[in-house]
N, C-alpha and C positions, 0 to 999 in steps of 0.2 A: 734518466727520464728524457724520452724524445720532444726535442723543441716541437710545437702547436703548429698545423699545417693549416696556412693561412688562404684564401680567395676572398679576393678586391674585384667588388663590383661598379662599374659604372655606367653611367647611363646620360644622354642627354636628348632632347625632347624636338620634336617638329615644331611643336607650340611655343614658337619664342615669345609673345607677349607673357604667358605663363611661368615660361623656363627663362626669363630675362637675367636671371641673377645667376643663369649657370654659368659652369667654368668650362672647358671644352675636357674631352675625355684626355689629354694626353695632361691637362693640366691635375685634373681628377686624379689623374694617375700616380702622377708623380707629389704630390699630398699623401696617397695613402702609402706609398712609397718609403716617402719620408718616414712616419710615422713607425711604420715596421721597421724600418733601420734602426731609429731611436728604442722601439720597447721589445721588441722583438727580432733581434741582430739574429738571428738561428734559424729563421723560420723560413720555408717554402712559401714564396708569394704567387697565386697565378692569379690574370685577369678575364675576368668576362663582362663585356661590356654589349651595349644596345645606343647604336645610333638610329635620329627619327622617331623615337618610341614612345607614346604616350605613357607618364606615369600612374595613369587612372586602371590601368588594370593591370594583369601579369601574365596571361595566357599569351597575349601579340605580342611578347617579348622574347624572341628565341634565346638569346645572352641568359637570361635570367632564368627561362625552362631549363637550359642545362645545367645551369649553375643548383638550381633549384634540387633537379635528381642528384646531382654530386655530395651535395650537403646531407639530403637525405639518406643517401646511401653510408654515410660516415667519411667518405675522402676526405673532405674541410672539417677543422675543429671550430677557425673561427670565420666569420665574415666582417668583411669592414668596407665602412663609405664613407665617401665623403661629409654628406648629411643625409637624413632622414626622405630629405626631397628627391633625392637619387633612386632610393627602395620604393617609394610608392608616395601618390601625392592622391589618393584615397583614404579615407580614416579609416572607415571598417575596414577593408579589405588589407590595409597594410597590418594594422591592428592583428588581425586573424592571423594571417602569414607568419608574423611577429615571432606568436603563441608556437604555435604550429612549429617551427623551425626552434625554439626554445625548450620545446616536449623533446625534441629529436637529439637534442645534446648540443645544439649550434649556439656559441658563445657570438653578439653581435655588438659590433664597436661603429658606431657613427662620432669621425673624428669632429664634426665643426658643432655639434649637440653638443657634446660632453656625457654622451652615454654611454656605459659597456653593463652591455645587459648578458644573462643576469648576474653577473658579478655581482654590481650595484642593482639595487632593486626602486632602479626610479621611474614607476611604468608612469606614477603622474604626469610628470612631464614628457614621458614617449606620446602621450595621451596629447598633452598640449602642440607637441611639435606637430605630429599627423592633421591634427587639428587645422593649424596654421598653416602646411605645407595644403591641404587640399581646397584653402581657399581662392586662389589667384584660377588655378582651374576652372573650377563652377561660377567664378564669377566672371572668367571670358568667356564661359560658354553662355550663361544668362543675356552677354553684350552682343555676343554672336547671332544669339538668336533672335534677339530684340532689332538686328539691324538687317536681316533676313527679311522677319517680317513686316519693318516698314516699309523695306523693297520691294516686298510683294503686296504688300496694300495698297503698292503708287499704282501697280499693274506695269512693275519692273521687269524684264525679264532678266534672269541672275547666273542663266545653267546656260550648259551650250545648246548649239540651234539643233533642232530633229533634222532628221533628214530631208535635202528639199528644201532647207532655210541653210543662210550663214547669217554671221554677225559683221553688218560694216565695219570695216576697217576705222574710217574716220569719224562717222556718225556712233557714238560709245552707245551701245547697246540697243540700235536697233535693228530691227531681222527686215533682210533682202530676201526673193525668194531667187534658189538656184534655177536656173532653164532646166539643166539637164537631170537634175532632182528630181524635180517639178515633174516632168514628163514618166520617169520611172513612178514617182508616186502614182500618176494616172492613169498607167498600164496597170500595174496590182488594182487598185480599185474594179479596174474593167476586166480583168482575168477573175477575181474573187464574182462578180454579177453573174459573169459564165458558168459560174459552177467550181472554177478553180479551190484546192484547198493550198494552204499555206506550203506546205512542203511540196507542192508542184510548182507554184510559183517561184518559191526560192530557186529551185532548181530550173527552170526557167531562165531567169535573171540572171544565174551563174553561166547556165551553157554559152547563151548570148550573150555572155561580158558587159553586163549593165554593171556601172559603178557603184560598187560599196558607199559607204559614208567616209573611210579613211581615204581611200581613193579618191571622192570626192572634193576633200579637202586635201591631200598632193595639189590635186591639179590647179586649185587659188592657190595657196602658196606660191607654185612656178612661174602663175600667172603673173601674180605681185612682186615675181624676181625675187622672194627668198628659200633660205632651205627646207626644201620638204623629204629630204632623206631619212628624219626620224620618222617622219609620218611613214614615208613608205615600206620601212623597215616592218611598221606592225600591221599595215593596212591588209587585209585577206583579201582575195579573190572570189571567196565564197559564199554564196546567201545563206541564210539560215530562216527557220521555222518564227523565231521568235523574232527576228527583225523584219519579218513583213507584218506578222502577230500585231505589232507595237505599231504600228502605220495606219493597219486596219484599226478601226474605231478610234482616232484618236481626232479630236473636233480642232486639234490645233491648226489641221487643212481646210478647216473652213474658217479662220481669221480668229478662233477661240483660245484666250487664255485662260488655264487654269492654274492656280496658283495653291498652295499649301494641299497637293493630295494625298499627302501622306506624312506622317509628324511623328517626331524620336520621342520618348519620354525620359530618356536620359542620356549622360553620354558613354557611346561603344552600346547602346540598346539598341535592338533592332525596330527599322519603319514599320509602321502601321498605316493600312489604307484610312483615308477621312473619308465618311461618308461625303456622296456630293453635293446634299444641302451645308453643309457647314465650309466647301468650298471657296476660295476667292475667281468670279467667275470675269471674266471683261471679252462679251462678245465685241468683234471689228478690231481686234488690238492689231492685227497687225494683215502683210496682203495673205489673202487665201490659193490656195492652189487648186482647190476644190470647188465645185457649186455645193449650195447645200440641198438642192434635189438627190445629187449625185453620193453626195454621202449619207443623205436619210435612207436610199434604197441601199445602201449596202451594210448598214446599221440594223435595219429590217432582216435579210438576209442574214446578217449573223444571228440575229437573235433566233429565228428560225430553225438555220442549221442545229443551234444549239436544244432547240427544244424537242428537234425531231433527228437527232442525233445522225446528222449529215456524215457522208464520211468521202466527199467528191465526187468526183463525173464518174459515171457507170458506163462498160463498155455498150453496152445497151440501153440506154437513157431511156427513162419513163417520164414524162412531162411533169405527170401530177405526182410523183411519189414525193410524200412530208404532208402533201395536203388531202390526202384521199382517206379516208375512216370508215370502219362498218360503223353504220347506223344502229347496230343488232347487242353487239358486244364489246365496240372501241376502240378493237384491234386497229391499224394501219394498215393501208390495203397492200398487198404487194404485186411491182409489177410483173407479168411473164411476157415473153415473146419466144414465138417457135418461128421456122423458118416460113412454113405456109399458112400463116394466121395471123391474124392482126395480130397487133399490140392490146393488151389487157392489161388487166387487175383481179386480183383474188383477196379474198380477206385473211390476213394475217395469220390468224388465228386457226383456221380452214387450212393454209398451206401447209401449219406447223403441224397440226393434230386431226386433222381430217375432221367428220362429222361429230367428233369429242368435244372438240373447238368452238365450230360453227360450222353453217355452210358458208356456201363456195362466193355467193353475192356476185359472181364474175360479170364484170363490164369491162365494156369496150371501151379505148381512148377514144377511137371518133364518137362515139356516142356523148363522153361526159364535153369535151372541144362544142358539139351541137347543144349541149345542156348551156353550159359557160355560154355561148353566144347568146342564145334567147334568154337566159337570166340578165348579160350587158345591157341588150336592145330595150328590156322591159326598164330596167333600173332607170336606163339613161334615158327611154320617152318620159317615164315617169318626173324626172330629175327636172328635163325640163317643160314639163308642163307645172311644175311647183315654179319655178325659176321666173315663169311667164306670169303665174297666180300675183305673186311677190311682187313683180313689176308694176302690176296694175294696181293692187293695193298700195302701194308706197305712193304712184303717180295719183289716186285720187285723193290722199291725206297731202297733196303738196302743197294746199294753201298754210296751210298748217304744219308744216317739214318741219323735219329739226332742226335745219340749217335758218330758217329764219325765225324759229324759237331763240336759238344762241344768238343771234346777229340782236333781238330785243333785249337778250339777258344783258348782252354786249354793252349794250344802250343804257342799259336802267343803270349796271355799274356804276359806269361812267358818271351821270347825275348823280346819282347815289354818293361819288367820291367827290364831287365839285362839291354838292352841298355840305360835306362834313368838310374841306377845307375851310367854306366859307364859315362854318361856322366857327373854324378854329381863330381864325379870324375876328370875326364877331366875338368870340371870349374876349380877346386881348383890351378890344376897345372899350367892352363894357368894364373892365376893370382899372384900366385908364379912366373912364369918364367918374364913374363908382367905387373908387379903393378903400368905401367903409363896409361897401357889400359886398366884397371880395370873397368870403366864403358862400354866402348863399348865392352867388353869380357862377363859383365855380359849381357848387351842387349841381343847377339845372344845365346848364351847360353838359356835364356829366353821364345824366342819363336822357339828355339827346344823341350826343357822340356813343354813347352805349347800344341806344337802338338802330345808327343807323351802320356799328360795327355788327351785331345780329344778322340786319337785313342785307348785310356784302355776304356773311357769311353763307346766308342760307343762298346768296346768287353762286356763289362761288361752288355750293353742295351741288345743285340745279344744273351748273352747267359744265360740271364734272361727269355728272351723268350721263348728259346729253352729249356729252365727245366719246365717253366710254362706245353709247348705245351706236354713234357712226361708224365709230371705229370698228365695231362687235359687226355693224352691216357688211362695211367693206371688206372685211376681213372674210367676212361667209361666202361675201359675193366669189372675189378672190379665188377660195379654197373649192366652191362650188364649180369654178370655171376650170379648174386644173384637175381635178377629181374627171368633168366630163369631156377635158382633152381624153386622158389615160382611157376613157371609155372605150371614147373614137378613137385614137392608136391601133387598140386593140383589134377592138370591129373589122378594122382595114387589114391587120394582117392575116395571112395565108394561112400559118402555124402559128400555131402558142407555145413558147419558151418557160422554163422552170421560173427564168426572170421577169418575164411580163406577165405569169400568174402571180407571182409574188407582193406585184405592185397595188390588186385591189383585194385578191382574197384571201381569208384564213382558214379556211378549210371546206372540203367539200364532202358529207356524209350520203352512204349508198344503205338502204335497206334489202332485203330479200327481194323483192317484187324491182331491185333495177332503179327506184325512186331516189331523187338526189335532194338533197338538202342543201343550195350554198349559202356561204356564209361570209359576209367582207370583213375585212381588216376592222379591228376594234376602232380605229379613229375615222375612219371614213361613214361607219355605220352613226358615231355618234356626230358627225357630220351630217349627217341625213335625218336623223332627230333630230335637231338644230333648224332645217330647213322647214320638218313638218310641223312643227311648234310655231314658225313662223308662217306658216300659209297654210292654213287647215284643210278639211276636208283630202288630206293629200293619202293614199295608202301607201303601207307598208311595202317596204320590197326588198330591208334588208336582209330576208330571208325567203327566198324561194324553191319550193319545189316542180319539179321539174320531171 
C-alpha cells in the first residue's frame, strides 16, 4: 500500500492585532514538518502557503485556490496545519470548506487542535475551535470601525487628500491647499462651463503635461528632500475620464467635508452609497479652492447635461440646444445650419419623421436671443419695481421694525432674569427668617419662578422668530440682488453662450405659430414667489410668452 500523499498548508495574516498569536510560516512549516516525520515517515510533503492574507475568506487566497483544486482533484490524500486558525478564522465558511473537502475524500489533521477529521469524528469541537478562531477578527473589526467613526464624527479627516489638497507634514491631519492643484482643479471647472466633456479634458491636461496626483506628490517629496522614486515609479503621465469625473461635483472645493458616504456591512463586503441625508456634513472644514458660485454653476450644468443627454461641444454649436422643446409634442428642437442661412431649430420629432412626427415649428436663433432679451428686460423692470414696493413698505412699518421689536424683547429678558434672580434670592431669606414655613414658602416661591420660567420661554419663542423673519429678509434681499446682477450681465452682452443661458433658464418652449414660452430655473422662479408674497399687487413674469 502506497504511503498517504501529504499537503501543508500555511498561512499568516496582514492583521496582526487578530493574527498576534501566530508563528511565522517557516515556523508553521517546520511543525507540520515535524509531525509528518514522526506519523508519517513515507509520505510526500508539499507546501502552499499565503502571506498577507486575511483568514475571513478563501477566494483572495491564491496559496489556498490551488491548494484547493489539487485536493479536489485527488493529488493530496491528506491536509494538515498547524491550527484551525491557519484554514480559516470564519465559522460558516470554514465550516462549509471543512464538509466540502471531507465529501471529496480529504482526510484533515490540525496539529495544535488535536483533530484528524474524519478519522475521529469530533466536529463538536471543530465547531467550538472555528467558533473561537473567528472571534478576535469581528471583534477588531467592530474596534476598527467604532474608531473610524468617532474620527469622523470629530470632522477628522482619515484618507488621503483629493487632488488639490496635501496633508501637513507637521500639522497631523490637516489639509494645505496645493497652488498647482489648485489651478488644475480651476481650469477643469472652466473647460467643463465651456461645454467641455470629461474625456476632452483629460486629454487636454495630458497633452499640456498638467500634473497627475502621483506626480504631484513626487514633486513634495523632492521638495521635502525625501525619496519620491517609489512614487514616481507608479505615477502615469495620463488623465483619465474618471479623474476629472471625481473632481467634478465634489463639494470638497468648496471647503465641504463629507464624511461616512459610503458604509461596508461586513468584512471583504462590498461599499454601498449613504444617502446624503444620513451624511456626516461640516461645511468650512477646511481652505476651498473653489467659490461657491463657481461650483453651483457647474453642478447646474451637470445636472443638465445629464438630463438632456449632453454629449460635448458640437462642431457647429447651437446656443439653445438642451433648452429648446416643441411646445406641440415635447420633442427637443434640433439645431440645423446651412452654409447661406442663419442658424435655426427644427422640432425633433419633424426632423426624425417628417409630418408623421410633427411639423417643422422652425425658428430662428436670432429671433429666440430677441425673445430671451425682452423676457430679461420685463422680469428684471419688474424685479425691480417689487424690490422698490418692499423698500417703501418695510421703510414705513420702521417705527415698528423688527430690529427694535428684538432690542425690547432684549430688554424685557433681561428684567425678566434680574427678577427671578432676585427672587431666588428672596427664597433664601425667607426661609432663614421662617424655617417652620419652609415648605409653604417653598411652594409659593415655586410657582413664581415657574411663571416667570414660561414668560422667558415664550421671549425666547418671540424672538426666535423675529431673527428667523431678518435673516429670511436679508437673505431674499441678498439672493434678489445677485439674481438681478445675472440679469444685467446678460442684458450687456453681445452673444448669449450655452453657459450664460444656463445660469437663469430651464427651458424655453416654441408652438406652431413661432410663440415661445420661457421658463426660469426652478430656484430662481421660487425666488420670485418669495418676493411677490412679499410685496403684492406684483405680476407674474416667471413665464412669459413672447
Amino acid at each position: 500500500m502506497n504511503p498517504p500523499v501529504i499537503a501543508g498548508y500555511c498561512r499568516i495574516s496582514v492583521d496582526e492585532e487578530a493574527d498576534q498569536e501566530n508563528t511565522s510560516i517557516e515556523n508553521q512549516k517546520d511543525m507540520i514538518r515535524d509531525y509528518v516525520r514522526r506519523t508519517f515517515p513515507e509520505s510526500p510533503l508539499t507546501f502552499f502557503t499565503d502571506r498577507d492574507r486575511s483568514g475571513y475568506t478563501f477566494d483572495q487566497r491564491e496559496g489556498y485556490c490551488r491548494l484547493r483544486a489539487a485536493l479536489r482533484a485527488g493529488t493530496y490524500d491528506i491536509l494538515i496545519v498547524k491550527d484551525f486558525s491557519r484554514f480559516s478564522r470564519r465559522n460558516s465558511l470554514g465550516l462549509y470548506e471543512l464538509e466540502v473537502l471531507r465529501d471529496e475524500g480529504v482526510r484533515i489533521i490540525s496539529i495544535g487542535d488535536g483533530v484528524d477529521y474524519p478519522t475521529r469524528d469530533d466536529w463538536l469541537n471543530i465547531q467550538f475551535r472555528f467558533l473561537m478562531n473567528e472571534m478576535p477578527v469581528t471583534d477588531t473589526s467592530k474596534k476598527v470601525r467604532a474608531v473610524i467613526q468617532s474620527r469622523q464624527a470629530k470632522g477628522a479627516w482619515i484618507c488621503s487628500a483629493p487632488y488639490g489638497y496635501y496633508l501637513d507634514p507637521v500639522r497631523k491631519g490637516e489639509l494645505c491647499v496645493d497652488p498647482e492643484g489648485a489651478e488644475v482643479v480651476r481650469l477643469i471647472y472652466r473647460l467643463y462651463l465651456e461645454g467641455w466633456g470629461y474625456r476632452k479634458i483629460a486629454a487636454h491636461l495630458t497633452e499640456h503635461g498638467y500634473p497627475t496626483g502621483l506626480q504631484l506628490q513626487a514633486k513634495r517629496l523632492e521638495h521635502q528632500g525625501r525619496d519620491a522614486s517609489r512614487v514616481k515609479a507608479r505615477a502615469s503621465e495620463v488623465w483619465n475620464s474618471n479623474s476629472v469625473a471625481n473632481i467634478i461635483g465634489n463639494d470638497f472645493y468648496i471647503g465641504t467635508l463629507r464624511q461616512g458616504q459610503w458604509r461596508r456591512r461586513g468584512i471583504h463586503k462590498t461599499d454601498r452609497r449613504v444617502p446624503e441625508g444620513e451624511q456626516l456634513c461640516f461645511p468650512d472644514h477646511h481652505p476651498p479652492i473653489l467659490s461657491k458660485d463657481l461650483f453651483e454653476q457647474v453642478q447646474h450644468q451637470l445636472r443638465h447635461r445629464t438630463s438632456t443627454r449632453y454629449r460635448g461641444v458640437r462642431k457647429y454649436p447651437h446656443t439653445y440646444t438642451g433648452f429648446l422643446f416643441c411646445a406641440d409634442c415635447g420633442s427637443p428642437m434640433f439645431g440645423i445650419s446651412y452654409p447661406n442661412r442663419p442658424s435655426g431649430y427644427l422640432c425633433g420629432a419633424y426632423h426624425r419623421r417628417g409630418l408623421k412626427g410633427c411639423t417643422s415649428h422652425h425658428v430662428r436663433e436670432a429671433d429666440i436671443d430677441a425673445n430671451v432679451r425682452h423676457y430679461l428686460r420685463v422680469v428684471r423692470d419688474g424685479m425691480r419695481r417689487s424690490l422698490a414696493r418692499l423698500d417703501e413698505l418695510q421703510s414705513a412699518q420702521r417705527r415698528a421694525s423688527l430690529s427694535q421689536r428684538l432690542e425690547e424683547l432684549a430688554h424685557t429678558r433681561q428684567t425678566l432674569s434680574a427678577e427671578l434672580q432676585q427672587s431666588t434670592k428672596e427664597r433664601i431669606r425667607q426661609v432663614i427668617r421662617f424655617p417652620n414655613r419652609e415648605e409653604e414658602i417653598h411652594a409659593a416661591f415655586d410657582a413664581l419662578e415657574e411663571e416667570y420660567h414660561q414668560r422667558l420661554d415664550a421671549l425666547k419663542e418671540q424672538e426666535a422668530l423675529l431673527t428667523g423673519e431678518l435673516e429670511r429678509r436679508s437673505g431674499l434681499k441678498k439672493s434678489l440682488d445677485l439674481v438681478l446682477d445675472q440679469f444685467q450681465r446678460l442684458l450687456d452682452l453681445p452673444h448669449f453662450s450655452r453657459q450664460d443661458i444656463g445660469f437663469l433658464l430651464h427651458r424655453i418652449l416654441v408652438d406652431e405659430d413661432k410663440v415661445m414660452t420661457i421658463e426660469l430655473r426652478g430656484d430662481i422662479t421660487e425666488l420670485l414667489s418669495t418676493l411677490e408674497q412679499a410685496s403684492p399687487s406684483e405680476p407674474d413674469h416667471t413665464n412669459e410668452r413672447g
